[in-house]
Jmol script that loads the backbone (N, CA, C; Angstrom):
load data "model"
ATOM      1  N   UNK A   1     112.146 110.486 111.480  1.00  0.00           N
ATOM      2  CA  UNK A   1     111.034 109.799 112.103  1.00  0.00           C
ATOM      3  C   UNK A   1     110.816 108.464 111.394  1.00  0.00           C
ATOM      4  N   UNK A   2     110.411 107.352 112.167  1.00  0.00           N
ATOM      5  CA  UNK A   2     110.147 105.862 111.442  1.00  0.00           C
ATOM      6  C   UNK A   2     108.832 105.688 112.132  1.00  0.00           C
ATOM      7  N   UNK A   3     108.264 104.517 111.276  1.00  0.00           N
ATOM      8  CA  UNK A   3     106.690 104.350 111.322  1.00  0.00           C
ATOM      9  C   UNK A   3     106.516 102.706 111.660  1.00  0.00           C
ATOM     10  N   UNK A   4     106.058 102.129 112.589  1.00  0.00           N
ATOM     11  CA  UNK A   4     105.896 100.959 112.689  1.00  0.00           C
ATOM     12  C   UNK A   4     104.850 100.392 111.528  1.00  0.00           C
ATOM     13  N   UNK A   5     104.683  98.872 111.960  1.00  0.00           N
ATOM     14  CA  UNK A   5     103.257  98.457 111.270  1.00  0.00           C
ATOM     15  C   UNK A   5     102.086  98.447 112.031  1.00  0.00           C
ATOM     16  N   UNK A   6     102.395  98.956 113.357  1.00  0.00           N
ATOM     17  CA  UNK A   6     101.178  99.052 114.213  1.00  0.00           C
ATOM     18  C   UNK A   6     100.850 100.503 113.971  1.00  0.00           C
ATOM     19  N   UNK A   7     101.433 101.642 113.597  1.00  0.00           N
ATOM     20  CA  UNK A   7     100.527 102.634 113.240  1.00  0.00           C
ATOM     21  C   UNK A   7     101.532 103.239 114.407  1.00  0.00           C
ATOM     22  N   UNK A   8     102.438 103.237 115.267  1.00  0.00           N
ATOM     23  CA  UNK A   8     103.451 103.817 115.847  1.00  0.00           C
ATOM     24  C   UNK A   8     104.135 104.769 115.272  1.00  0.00           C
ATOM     25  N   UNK A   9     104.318 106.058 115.531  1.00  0.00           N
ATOM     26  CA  UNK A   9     105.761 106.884 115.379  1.00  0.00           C
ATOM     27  C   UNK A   9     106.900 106.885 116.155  1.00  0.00           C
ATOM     28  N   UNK A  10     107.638 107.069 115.596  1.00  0.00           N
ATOM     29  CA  UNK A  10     109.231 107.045 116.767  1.00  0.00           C
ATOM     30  C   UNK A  10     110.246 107.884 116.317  1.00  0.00           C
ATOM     31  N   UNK A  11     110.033 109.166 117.063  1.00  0.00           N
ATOM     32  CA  UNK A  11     111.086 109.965 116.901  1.00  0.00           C
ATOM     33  C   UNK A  11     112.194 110.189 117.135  1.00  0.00           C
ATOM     34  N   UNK A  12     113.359 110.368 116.891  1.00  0.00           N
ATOM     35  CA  UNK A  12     114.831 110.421 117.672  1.00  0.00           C
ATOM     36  C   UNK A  12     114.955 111.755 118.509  1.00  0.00           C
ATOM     37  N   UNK A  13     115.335 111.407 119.313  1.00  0.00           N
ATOM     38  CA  UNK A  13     115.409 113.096 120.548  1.00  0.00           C
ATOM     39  C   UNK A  13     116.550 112.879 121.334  1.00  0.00           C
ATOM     40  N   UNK A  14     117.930 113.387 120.867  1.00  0.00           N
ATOM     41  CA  UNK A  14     118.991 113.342 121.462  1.00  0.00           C
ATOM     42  C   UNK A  14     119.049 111.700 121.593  1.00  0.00           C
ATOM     43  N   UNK A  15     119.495 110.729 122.824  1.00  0.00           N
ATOM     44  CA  UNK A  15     119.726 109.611 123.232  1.00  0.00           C
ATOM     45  C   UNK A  15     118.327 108.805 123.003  1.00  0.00           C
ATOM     46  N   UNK A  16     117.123 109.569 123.104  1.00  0.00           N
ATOM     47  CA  UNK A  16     116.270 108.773 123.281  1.00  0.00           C
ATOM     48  C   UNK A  16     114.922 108.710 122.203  1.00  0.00           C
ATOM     49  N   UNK A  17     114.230 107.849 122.338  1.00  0.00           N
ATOM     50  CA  UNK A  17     113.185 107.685 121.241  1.00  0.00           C
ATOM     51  C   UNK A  17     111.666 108.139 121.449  1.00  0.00           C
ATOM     52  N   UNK A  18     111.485 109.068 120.966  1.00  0.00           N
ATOM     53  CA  UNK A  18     109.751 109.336 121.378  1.00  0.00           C
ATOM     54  C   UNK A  18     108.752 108.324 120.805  1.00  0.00           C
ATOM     55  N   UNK A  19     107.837 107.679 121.373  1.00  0.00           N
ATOM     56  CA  UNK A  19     106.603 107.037 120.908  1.00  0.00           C
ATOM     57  C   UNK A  19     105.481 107.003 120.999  1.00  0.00           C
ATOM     58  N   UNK A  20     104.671 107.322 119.707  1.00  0.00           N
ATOM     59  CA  UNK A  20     103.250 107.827 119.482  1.00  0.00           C
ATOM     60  C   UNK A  20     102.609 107.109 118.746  1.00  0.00           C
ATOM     61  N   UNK A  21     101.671 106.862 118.263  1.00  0.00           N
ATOM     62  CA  UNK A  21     100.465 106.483 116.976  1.00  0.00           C
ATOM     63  C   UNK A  21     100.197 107.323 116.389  1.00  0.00           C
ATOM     64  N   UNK A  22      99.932 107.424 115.093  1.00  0.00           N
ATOM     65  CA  UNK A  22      99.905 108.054 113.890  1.00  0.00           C
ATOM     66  C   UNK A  22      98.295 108.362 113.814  1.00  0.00           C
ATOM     67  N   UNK A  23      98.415 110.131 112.670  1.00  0.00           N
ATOM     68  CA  UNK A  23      97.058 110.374 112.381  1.00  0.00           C
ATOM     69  C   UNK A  23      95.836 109.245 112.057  1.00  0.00           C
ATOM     70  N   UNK A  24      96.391 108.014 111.490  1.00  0.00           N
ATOM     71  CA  UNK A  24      95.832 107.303 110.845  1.00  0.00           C
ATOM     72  C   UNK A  24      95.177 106.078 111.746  1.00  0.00           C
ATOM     73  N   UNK A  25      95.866 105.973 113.131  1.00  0.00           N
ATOM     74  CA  UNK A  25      95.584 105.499 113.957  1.00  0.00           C
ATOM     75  C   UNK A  25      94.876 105.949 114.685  1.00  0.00           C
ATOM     76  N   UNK A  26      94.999 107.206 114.950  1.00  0.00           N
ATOM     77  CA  UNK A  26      94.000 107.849 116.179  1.00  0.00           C
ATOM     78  C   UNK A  26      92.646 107.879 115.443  1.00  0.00           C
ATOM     79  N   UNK A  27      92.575 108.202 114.139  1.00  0.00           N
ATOM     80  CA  UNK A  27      91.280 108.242 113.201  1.00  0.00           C
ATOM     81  C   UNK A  27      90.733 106.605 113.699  1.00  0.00           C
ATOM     82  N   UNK A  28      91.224 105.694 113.284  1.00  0.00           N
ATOM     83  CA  UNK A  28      90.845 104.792 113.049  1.00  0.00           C
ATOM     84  C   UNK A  28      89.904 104.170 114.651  1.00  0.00           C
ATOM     85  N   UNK A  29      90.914 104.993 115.446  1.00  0.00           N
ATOM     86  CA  UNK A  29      90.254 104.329 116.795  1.00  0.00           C
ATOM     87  C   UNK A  29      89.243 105.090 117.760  1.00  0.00           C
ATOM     88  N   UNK A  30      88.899 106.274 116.851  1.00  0.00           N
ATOM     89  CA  UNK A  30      87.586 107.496 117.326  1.00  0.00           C
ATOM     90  C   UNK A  30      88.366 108.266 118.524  1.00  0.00           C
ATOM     91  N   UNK A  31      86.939 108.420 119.287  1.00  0.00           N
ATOM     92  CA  UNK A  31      87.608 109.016 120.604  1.00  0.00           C
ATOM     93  C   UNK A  31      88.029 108.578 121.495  1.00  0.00           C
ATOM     94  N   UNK A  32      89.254 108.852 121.971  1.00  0.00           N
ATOM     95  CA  UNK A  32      90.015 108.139 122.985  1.00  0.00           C
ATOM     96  C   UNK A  32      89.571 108.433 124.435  1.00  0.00           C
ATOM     97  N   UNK A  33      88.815 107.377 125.232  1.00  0.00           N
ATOM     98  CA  UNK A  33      88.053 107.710 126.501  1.00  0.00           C
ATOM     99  C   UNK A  33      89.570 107.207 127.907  1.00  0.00           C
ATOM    100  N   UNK A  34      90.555 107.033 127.450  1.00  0.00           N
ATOM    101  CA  UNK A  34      91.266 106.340 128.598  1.00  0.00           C
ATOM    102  C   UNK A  34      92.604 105.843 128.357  1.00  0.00           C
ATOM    103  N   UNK A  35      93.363 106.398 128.488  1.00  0.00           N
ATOM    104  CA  UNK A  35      95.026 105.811 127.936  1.00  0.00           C
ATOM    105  C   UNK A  35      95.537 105.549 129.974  1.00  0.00           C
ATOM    106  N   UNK A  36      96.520 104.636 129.581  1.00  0.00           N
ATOM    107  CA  UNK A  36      97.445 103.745 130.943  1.00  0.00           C
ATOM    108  C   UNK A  36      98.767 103.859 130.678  1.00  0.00           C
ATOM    109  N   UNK A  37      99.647 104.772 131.181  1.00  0.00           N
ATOM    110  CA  UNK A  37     100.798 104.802 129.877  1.00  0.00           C
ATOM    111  C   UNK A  37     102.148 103.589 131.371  1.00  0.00           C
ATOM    112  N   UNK A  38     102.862 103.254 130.992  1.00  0.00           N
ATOM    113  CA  UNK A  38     103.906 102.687 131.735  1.00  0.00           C
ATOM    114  C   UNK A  38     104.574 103.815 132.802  1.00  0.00           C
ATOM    115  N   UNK A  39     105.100 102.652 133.604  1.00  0.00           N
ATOM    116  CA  UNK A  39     105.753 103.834 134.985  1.00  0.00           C
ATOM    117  C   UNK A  39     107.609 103.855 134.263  1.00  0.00           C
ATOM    118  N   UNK A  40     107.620 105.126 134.670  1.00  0.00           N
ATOM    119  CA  UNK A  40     109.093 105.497 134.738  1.00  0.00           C
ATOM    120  C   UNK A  40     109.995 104.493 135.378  1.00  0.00           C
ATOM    121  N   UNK A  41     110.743 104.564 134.630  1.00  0.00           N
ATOM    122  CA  UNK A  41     112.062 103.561 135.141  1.00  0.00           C
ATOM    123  C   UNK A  41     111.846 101.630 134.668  1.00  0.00           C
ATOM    124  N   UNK A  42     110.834 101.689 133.974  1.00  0.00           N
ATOM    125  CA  UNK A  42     110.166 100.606 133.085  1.00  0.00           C
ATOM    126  C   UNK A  42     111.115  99.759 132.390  1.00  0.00           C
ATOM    127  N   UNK A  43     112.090  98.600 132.812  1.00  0.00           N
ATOM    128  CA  UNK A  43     112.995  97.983 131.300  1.00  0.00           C
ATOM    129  C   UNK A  43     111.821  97.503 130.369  1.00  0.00           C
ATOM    130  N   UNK A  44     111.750  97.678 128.989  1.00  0.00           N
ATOM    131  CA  UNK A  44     110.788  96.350 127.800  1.00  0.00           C
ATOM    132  C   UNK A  44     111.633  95.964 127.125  1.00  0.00           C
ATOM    133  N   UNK A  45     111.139  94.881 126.563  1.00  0.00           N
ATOM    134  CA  UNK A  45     111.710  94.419 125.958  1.00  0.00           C
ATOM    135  C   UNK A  45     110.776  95.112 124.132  1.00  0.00           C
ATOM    136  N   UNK A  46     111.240  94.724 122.919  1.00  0.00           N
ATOM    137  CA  UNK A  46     110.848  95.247 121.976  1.00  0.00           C
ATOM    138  C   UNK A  46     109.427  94.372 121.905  1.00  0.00           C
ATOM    139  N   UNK A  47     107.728  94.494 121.391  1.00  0.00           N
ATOM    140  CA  UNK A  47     107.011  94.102 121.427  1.00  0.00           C
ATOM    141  C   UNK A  47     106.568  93.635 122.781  1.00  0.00           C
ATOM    142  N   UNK A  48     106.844  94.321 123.906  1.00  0.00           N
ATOM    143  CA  UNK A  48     106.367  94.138 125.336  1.00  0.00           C
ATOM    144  C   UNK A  48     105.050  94.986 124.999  1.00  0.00           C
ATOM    145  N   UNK A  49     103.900  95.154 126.068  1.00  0.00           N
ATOM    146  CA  UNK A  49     102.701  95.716 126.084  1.00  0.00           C
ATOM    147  C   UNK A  49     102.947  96.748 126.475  1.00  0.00           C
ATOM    148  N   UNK A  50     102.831  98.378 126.562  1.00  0.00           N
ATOM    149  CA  UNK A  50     103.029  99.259 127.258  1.00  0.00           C
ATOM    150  C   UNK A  50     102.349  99.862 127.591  1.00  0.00           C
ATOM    151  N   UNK A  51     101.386 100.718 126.618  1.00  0.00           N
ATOM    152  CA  UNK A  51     100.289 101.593 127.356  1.00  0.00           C
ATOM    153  C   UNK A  51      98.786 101.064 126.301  1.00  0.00           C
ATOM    154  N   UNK A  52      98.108 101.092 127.255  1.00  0.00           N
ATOM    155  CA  UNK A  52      96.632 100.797 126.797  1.00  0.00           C
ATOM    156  C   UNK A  52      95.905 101.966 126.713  1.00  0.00           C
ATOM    157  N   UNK A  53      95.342 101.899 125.335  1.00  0.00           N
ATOM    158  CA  UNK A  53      94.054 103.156 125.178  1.00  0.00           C
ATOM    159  C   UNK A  53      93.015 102.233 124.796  1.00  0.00           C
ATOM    160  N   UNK A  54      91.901 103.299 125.423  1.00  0.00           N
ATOM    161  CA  UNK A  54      90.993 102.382 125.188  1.00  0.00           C
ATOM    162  C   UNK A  54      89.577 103.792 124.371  1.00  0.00           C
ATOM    163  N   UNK A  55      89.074 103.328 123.463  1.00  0.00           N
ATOM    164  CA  UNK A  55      87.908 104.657 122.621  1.00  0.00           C
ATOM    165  C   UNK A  55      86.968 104.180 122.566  1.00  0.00           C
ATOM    166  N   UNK A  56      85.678 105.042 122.000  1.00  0.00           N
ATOM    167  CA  UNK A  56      84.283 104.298 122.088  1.00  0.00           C
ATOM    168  C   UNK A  56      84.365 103.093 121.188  1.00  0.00           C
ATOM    169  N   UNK A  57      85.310 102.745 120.456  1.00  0.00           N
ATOM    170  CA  UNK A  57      85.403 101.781 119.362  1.00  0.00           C
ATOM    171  C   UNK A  57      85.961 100.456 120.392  1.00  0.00           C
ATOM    172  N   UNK A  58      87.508 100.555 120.822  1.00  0.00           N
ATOM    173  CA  UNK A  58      87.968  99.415 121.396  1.00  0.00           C
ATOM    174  C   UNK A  58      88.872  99.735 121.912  1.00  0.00           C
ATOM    175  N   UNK A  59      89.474  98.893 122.791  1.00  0.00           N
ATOM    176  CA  UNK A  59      90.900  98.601 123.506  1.00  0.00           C
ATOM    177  C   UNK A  59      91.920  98.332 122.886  1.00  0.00           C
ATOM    178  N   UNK A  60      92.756  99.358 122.522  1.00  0.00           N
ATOM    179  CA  UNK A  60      94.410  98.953 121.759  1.00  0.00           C
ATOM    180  C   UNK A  60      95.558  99.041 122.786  1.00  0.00           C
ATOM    181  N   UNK A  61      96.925  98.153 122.591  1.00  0.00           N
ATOM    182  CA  UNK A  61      98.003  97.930 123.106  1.00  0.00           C
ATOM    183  C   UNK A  61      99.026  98.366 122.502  1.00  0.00           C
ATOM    184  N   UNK A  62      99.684  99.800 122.964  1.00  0.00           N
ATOM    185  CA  UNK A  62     100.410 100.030 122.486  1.00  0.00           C
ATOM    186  C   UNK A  62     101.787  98.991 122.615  1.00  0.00           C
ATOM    187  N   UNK A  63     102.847  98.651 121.679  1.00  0.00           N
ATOM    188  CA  UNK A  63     103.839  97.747 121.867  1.00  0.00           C
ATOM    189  C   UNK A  63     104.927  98.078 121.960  1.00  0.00           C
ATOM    190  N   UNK A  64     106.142  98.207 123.014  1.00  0.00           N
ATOM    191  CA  UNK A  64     107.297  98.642 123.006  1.00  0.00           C
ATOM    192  C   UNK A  64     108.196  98.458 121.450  1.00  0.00           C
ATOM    193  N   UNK A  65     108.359  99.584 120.364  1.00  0.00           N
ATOM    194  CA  UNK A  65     109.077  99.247 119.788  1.00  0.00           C
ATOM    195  C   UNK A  65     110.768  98.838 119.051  1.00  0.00           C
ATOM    196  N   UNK A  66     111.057  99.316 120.713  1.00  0.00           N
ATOM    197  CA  UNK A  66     112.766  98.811 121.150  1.00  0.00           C
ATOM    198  C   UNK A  66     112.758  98.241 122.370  1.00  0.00           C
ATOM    199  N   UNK A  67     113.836  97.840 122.394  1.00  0.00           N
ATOM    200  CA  UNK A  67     114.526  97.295 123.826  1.00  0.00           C
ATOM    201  C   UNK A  67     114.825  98.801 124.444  1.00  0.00           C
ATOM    202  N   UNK A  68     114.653  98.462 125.871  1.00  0.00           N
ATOM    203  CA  UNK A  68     115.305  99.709 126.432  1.00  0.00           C
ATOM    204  C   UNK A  68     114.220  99.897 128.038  1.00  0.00           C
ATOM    205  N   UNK A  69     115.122 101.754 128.178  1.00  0.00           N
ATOM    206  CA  UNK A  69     113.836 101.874 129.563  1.00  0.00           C
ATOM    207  C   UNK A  69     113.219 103.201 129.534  1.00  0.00           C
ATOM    208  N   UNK A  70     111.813 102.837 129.903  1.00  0.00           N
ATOM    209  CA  UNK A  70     111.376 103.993 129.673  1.00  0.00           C
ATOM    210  C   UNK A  70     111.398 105.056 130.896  1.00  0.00           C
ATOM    211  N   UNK A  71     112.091 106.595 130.290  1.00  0.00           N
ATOM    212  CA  UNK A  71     112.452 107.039 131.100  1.00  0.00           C
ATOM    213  C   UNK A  71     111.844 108.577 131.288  1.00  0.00           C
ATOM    214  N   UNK A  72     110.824 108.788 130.449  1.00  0.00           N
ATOM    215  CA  UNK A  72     109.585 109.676 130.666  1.00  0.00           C
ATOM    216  C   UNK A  72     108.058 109.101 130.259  1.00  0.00           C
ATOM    217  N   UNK A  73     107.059 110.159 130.766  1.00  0.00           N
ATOM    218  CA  UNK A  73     106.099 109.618 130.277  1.00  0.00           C
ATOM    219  C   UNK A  73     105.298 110.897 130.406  1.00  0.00           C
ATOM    220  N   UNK A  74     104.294 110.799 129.281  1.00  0.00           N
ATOM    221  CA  UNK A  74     103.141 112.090 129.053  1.00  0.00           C
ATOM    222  C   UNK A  74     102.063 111.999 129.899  1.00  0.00           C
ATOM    223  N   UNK A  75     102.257 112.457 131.138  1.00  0.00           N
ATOM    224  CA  UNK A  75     101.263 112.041 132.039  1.00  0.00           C
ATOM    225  C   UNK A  75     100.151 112.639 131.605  1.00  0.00           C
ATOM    226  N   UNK A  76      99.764 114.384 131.469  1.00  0.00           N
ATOM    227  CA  UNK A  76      98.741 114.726 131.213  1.00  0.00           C
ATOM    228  C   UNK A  76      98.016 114.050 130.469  1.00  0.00           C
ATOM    229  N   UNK A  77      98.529 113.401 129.373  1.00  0.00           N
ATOM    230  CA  UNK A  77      96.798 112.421 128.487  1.00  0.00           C
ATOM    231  C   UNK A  77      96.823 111.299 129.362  1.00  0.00           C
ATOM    232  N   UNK A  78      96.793 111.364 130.717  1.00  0.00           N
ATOM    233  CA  UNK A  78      95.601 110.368 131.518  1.00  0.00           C
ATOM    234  C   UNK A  78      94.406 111.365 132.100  1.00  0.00           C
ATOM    235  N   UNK A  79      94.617 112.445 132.343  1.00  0.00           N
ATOM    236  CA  UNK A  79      94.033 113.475 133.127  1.00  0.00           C
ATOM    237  C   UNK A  79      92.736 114.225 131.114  1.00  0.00           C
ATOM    238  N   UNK A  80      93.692 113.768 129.905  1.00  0.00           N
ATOM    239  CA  UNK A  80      93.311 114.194 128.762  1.00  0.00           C
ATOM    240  C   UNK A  80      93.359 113.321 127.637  1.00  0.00           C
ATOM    241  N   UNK A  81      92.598 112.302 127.680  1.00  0.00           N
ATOM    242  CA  UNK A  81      93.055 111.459 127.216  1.00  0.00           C
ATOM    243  C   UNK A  81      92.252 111.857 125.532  1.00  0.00           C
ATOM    244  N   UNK A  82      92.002 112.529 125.203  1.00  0.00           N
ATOM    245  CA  UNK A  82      90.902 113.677 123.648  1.00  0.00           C
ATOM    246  C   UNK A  82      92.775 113.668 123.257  1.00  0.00           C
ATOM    247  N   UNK A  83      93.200 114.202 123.901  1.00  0.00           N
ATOM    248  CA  UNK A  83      94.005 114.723 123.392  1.00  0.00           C
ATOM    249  C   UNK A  83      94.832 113.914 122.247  1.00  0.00           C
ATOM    250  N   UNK A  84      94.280 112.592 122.461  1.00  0.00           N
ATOM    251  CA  UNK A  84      95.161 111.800 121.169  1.00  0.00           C
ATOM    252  C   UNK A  84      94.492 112.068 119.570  1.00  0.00           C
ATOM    253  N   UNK A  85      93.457 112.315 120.104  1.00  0.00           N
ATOM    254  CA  UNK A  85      92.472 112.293 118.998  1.00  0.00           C
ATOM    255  C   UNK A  85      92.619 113.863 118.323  1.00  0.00           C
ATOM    256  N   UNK A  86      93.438 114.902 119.059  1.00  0.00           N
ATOM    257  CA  UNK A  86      93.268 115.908 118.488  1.00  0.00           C
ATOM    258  C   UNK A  86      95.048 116.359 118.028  1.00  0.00           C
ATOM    259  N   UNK A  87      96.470 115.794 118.607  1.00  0.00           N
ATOM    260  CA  UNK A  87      97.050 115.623 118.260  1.00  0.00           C
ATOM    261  C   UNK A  87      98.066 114.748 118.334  1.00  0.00           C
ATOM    262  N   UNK A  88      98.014 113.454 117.513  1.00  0.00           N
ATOM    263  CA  UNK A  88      98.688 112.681 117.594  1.00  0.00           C
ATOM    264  C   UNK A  88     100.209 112.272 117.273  1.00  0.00           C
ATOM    265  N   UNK A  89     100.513 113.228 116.358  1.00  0.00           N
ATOM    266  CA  UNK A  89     102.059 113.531 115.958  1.00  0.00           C
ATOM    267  C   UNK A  89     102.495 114.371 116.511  1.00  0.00           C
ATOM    268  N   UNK A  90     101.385 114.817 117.945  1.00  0.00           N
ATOM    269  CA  UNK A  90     102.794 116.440 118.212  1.00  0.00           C
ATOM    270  C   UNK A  90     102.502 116.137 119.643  1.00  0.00           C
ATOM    271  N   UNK A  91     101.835 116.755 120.520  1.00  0.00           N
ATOM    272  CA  UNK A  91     101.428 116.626 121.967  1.00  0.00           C
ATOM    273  C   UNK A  91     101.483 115.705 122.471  1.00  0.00           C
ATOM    274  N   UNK A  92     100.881 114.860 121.916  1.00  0.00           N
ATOM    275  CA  UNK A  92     100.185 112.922 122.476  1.00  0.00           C
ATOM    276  C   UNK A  92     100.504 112.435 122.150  1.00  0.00           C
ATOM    277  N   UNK A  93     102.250 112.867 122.151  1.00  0.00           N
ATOM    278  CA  UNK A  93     103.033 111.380 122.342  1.00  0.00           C
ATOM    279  C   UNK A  93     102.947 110.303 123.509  1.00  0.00           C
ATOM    280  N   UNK A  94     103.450 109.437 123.879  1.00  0.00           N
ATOM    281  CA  UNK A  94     103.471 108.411 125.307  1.00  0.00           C
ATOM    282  C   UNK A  94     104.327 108.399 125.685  1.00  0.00           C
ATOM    283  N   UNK A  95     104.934 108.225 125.732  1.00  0.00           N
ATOM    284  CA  UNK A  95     106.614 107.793 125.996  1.00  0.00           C
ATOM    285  C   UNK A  95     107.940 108.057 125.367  1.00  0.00           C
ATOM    286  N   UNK A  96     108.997 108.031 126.328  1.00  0.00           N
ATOM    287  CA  UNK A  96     110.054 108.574 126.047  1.00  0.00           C
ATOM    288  C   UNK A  96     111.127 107.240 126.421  1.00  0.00           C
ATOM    289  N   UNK A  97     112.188 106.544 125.327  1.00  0.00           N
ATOM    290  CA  UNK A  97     112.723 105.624 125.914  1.00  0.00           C
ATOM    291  C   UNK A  97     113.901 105.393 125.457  1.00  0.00           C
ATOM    292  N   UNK A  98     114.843 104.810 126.577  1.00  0.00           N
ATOM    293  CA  UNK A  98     116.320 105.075 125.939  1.00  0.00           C
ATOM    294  C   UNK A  98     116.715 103.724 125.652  1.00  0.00           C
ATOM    295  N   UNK A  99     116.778 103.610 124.063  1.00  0.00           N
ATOM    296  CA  UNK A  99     116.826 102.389 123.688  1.00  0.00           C
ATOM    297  C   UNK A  99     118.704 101.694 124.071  1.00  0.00           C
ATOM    298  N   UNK A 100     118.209 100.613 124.160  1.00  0.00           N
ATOM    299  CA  UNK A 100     119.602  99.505 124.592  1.00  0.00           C
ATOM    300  C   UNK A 100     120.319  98.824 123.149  1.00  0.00           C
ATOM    301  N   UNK A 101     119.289  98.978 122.435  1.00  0.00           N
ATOM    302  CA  UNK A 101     120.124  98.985 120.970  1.00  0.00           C
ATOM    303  C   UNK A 101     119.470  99.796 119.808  1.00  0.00           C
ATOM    304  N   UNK A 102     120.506 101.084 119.847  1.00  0.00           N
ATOM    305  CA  UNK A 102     119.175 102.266 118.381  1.00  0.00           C
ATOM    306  C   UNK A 102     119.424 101.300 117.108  1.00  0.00           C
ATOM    307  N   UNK A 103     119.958 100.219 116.690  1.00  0.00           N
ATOM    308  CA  UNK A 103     119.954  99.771 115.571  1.00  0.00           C
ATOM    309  C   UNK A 103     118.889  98.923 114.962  1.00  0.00           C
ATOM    310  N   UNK A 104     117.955  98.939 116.531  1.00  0.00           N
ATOM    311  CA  UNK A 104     116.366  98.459 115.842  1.00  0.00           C
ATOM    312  C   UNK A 104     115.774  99.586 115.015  1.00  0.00           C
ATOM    313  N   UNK A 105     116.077 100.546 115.508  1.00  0.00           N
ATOM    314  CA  UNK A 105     115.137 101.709 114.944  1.00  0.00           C
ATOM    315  C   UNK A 105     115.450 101.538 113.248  1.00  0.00           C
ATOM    316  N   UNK A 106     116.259 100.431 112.834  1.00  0.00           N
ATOM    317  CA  UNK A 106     116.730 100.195 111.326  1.00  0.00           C
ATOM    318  C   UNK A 106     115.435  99.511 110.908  1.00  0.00           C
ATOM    319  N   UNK A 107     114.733  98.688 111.852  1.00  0.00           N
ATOM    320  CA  UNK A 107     113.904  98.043 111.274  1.00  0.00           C
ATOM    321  C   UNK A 107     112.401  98.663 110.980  1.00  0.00           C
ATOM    322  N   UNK A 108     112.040  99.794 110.763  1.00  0.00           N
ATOM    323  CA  UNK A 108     110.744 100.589 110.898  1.00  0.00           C
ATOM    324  C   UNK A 108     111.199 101.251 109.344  1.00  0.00           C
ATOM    325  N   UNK A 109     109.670 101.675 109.232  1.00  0.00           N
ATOM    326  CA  UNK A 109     109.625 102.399 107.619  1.00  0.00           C
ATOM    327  C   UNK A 109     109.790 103.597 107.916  1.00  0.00           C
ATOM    328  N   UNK A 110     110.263 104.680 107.001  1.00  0.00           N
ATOM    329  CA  UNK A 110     110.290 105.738 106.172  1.00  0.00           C
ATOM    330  C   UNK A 110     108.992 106.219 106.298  1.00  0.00           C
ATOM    331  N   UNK A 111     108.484 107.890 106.405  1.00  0.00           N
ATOM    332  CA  UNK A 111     107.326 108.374 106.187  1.00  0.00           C
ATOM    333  C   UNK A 111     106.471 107.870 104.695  1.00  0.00           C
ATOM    334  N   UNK A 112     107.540 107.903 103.990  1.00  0.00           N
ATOM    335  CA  UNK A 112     106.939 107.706 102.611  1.00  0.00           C
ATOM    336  C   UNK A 112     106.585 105.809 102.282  1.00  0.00           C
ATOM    337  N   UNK A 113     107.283 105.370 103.541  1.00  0.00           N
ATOM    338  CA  UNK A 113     107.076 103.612 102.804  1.00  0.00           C
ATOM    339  C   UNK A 113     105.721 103.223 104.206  1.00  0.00           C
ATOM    340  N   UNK A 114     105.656 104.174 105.434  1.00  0.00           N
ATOM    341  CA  UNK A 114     104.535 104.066 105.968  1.00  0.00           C
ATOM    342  C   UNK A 114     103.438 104.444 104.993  1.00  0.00           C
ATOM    343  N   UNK A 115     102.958 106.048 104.482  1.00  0.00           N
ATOM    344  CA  UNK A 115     102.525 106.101 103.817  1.00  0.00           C
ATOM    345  C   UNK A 115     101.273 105.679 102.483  1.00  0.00           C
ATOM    346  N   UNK A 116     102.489 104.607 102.207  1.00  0.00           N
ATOM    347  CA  UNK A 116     102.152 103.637 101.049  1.00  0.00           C
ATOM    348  C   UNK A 116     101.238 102.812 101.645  1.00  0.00           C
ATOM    349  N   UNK A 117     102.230 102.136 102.721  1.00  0.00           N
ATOM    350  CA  UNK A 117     101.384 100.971 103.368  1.00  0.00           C
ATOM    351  C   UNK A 117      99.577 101.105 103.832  1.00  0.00           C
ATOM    352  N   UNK A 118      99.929 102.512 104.151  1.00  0.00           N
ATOM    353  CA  UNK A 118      98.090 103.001 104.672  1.00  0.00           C
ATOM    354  C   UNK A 118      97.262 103.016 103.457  1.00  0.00           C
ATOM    355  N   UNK A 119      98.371 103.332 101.831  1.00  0.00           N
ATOM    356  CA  UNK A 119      97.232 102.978 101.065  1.00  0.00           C
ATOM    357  C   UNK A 119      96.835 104.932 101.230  1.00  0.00           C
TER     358      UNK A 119
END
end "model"
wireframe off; spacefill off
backbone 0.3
color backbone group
């Protein structure tokens, strides 16, 4: 698993990359009243906008963190959108995407150098 600096997880799953926000993120952004996740069959580019949540605190943008297309999506957290707030490393993930080059995934931290960074 690698950790962006936006508070992103990205898991490897066979061909493709799972992407979520971290305990530390969902804390930070309370309760989640409203996530928008991208439509299937989606090309981004890496740092494209993808899914918007929005909590009693504020509106965050989640950011594509590869090139590629997205080729699932967690529909239920629109219908549940708590659900980020209650698990964010396992259930409430967003997206599923088959990156066009996995050698970005070089550029993301380590659990332990995310970690640090949160301090």
């Amino acid at each position: 698993m690698k950790f962006t600096e936006e508070h992103e997880w990205l898991r490897p799953e066979d061909d493709l990359i799972v992407v979520g926000i971290t305990e530390h993120a969902a804390e930070q952004l309370g309760d989640i009243v409203f996530v928008e996740l991208p439509e299937v069959g989606t090309e981004v580019s890496k740092d494209d906008e993808c899914v918007v949540i929005e909590s009693v605190k504020a509106a965050s943008d989640i950011l594509a963190p590869l090139d590629g297309e997205i080729v699932e999506v967690n529909d239920p957290l629109v219908d549940d959108p708590g659900k980020v707030g209650e698990d964010p490393m396992g259930e409430a993930w967003f997206f599923k995407i088959k990156p066009s080059d996995p050698s970005q995934m070089d550029d993301y931290m380590s659990e332990a150098e995310y970690n640090k960074m949160i301090g």
